[in-house]
C-alpha positions in Angstrom: 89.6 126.4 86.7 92.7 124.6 88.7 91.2 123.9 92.0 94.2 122.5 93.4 96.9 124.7 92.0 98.9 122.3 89.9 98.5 124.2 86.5 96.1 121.4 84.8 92.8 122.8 84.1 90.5 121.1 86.5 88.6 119.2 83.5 91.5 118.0 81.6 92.8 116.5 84.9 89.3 114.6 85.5 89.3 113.3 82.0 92.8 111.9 82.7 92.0 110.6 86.1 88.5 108.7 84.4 91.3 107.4 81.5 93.3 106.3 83.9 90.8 104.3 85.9 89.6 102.7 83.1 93.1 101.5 82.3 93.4 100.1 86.4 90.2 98.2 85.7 90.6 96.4 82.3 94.2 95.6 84.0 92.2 94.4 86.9 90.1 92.3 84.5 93.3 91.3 82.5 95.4 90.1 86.0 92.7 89.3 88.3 95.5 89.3 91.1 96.0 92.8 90.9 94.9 95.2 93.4 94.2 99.0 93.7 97.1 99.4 95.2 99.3 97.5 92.6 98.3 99.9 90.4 98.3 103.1 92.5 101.3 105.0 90.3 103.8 107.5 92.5 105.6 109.7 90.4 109.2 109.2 90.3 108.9 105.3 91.3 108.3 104.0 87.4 110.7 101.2 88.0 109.7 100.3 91.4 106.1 100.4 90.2 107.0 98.3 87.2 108.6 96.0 89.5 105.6 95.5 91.4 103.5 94.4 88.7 106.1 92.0 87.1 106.3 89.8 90.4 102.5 90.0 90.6 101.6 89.3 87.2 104.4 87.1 86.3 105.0 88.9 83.1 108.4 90.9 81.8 108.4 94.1 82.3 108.3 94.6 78.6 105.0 92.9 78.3 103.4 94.8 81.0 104.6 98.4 79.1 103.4 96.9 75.3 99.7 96.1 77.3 99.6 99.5 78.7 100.5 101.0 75.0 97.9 99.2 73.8 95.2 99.8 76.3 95.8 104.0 77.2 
């Protein structure tokens, strides 16, 4: 099923969105300074978003993308 008409069955999406929010909160645990809106990810904006994080976490941008790897 694709309730919302973006060609992703409906469960493969959910599975995703639970992975995804289990990657926000171990980065959560990880930078306690983080918020949900830190981590809320807009398409398109990768570098903007990566941005974000480096000021708040105080970490290079290549540290940030090696903890991701790791954790998703």
């Amino acid at each position: 099923m694709d309730v919302n008409n973006n060609n992703v069955d409906d469960s493969t999406e959910l599975r995703a969105r639970g992975g995804w929010n289990e990657v926000k909160g171990k980065a959560k645990q990880q930078w306690g300074n983080l918020t949900d809106d830190d981590l809320d990810y807009q398409e398109g904006q990768q570098d903007e978003w990566f941005g974000r994080l480096q000021q708040k976490t105080g970490h290079t941008i290549d540290e940030i993308k090696d903890w991701f790897h790791r954790n998703f």
